[in-house]
C-alpha positions in Angstrom: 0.0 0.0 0.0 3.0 2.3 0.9 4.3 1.9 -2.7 1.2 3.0 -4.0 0.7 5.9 -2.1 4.2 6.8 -3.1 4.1 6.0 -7.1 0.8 7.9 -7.3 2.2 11.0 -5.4 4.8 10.9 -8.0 2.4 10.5 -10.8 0.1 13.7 -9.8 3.2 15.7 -9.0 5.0 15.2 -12.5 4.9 18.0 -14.2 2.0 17.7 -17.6 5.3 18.3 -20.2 7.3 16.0 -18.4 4.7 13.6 -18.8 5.0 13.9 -22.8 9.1 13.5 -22.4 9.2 17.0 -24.0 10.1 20.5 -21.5 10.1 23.5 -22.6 12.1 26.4 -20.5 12.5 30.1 -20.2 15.4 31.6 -19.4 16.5 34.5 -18.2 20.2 34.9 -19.3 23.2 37.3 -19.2 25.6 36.8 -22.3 28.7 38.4 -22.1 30.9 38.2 -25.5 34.7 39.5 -26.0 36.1 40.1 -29.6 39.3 39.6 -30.7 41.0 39.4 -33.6 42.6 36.4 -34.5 46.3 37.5 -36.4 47.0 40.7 -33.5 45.2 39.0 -30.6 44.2 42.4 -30.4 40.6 42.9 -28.1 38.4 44.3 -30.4 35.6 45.1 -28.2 33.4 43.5 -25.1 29.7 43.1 -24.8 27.5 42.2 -22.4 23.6 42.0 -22.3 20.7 40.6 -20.8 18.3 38.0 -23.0 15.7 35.4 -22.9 16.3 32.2 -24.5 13.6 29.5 -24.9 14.2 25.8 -25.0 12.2 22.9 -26.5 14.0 19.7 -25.0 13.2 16.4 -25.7 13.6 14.2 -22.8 12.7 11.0 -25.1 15.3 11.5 -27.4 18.3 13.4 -26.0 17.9 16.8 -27.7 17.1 20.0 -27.6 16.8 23.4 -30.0 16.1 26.9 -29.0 14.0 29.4 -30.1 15.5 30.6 -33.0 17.0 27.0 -34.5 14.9 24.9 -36.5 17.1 22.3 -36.2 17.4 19.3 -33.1 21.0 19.4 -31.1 21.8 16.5 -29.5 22.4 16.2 -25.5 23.4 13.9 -22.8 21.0 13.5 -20.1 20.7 12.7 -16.6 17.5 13.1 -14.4 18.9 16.1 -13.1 20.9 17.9 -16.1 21.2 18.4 -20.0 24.9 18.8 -21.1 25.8 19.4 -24.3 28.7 19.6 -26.8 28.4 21.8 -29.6 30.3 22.2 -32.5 29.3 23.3 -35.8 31.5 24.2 -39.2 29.5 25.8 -41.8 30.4 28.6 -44.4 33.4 29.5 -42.6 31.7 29.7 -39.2 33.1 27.3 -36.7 31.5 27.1 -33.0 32.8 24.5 -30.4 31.1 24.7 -26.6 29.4 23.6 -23.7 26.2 23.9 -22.7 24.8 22.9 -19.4 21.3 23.4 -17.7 19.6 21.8 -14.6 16.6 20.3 -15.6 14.6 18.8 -12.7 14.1 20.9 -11.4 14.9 23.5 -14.1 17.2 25.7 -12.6 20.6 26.9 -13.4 22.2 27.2 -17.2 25.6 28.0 -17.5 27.3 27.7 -21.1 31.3 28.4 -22.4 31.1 29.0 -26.6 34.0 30.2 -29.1 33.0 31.0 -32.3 35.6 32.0 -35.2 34.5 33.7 -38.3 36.4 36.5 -40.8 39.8 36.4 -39.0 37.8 37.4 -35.6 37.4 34.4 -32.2 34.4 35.4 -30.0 34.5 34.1 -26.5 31.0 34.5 -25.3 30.1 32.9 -21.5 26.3 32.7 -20.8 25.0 31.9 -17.4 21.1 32.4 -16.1 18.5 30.6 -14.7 15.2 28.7 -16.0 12.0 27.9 -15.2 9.2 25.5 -16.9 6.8 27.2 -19.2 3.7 25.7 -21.5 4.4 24.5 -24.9 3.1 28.0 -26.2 5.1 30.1 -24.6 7.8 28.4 -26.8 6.2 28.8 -29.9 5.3 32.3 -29.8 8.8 33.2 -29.2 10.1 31.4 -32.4 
């Protein structure tokens, strides 16, 4: 009886989009990018600003895209966490990072990404924190 009591507490008090194995997160970021070029190693400037990125993860599958990608990224998951190696090549843009976010529950993102393009490396550092939103929260952000 105890095991029943316990299973259908944890029923009722999952979450409805953890229940489809998809999550979908707001969060409120702060991105800080520095610019140098690549030849001099000479800063070109340093920027930093606050945003709000949206995520679509897929529990069921290991991947996740944000807001602006059309495109799934793949992921290695743990019941607490999402981490994530990304690198990309394409038309002489290269990106190579880490991406890491707590997940249940959402909480912390923290995420270290180089980019090179046109003779210029951009070290850009993003750390925030998330919280669950509804499916259309998502989709009226893309």
């Amino acid at each position: 009886m105890k095991r029943f009591l316990v299973l259908s507490g944890l029923l009722f008090s999952a979450s409805p989009a953890l229940a489809d194995n998809v999550l979908f997160l707001e969060c409120k970021t702060t991105t800080r990018a520095i610019f140098t070029e690549i030849k001099t190693q000479k800063l070109i400037k340093e920027e930093t600003k606050e945003e709000t990125l949206f995520l679509k993860i897929d529990l069921a599958n290991n991947r996740f895209m944000s807001h602006k990608d059309s495109q799934w990224d793949e992921a290695q998951m743990t019941d607490r966490s999402l981490k994530a190696d990304l690198n990309k090549n394409e038309n002489g843009l290269s990106l190579n990072g880490t991406l890491e976010i707590e997940i249940n529950p959402p909480g912390q993102l923290s995420s270290e990404i180089d980019f090179i393009a046109w003779m210029i490396v951009t070290k850009v550092n993003m750390n925030g924190h998330c919280n669950e939103v509804n499916q259309s929260v998502f989709d009226a952000a893309k």
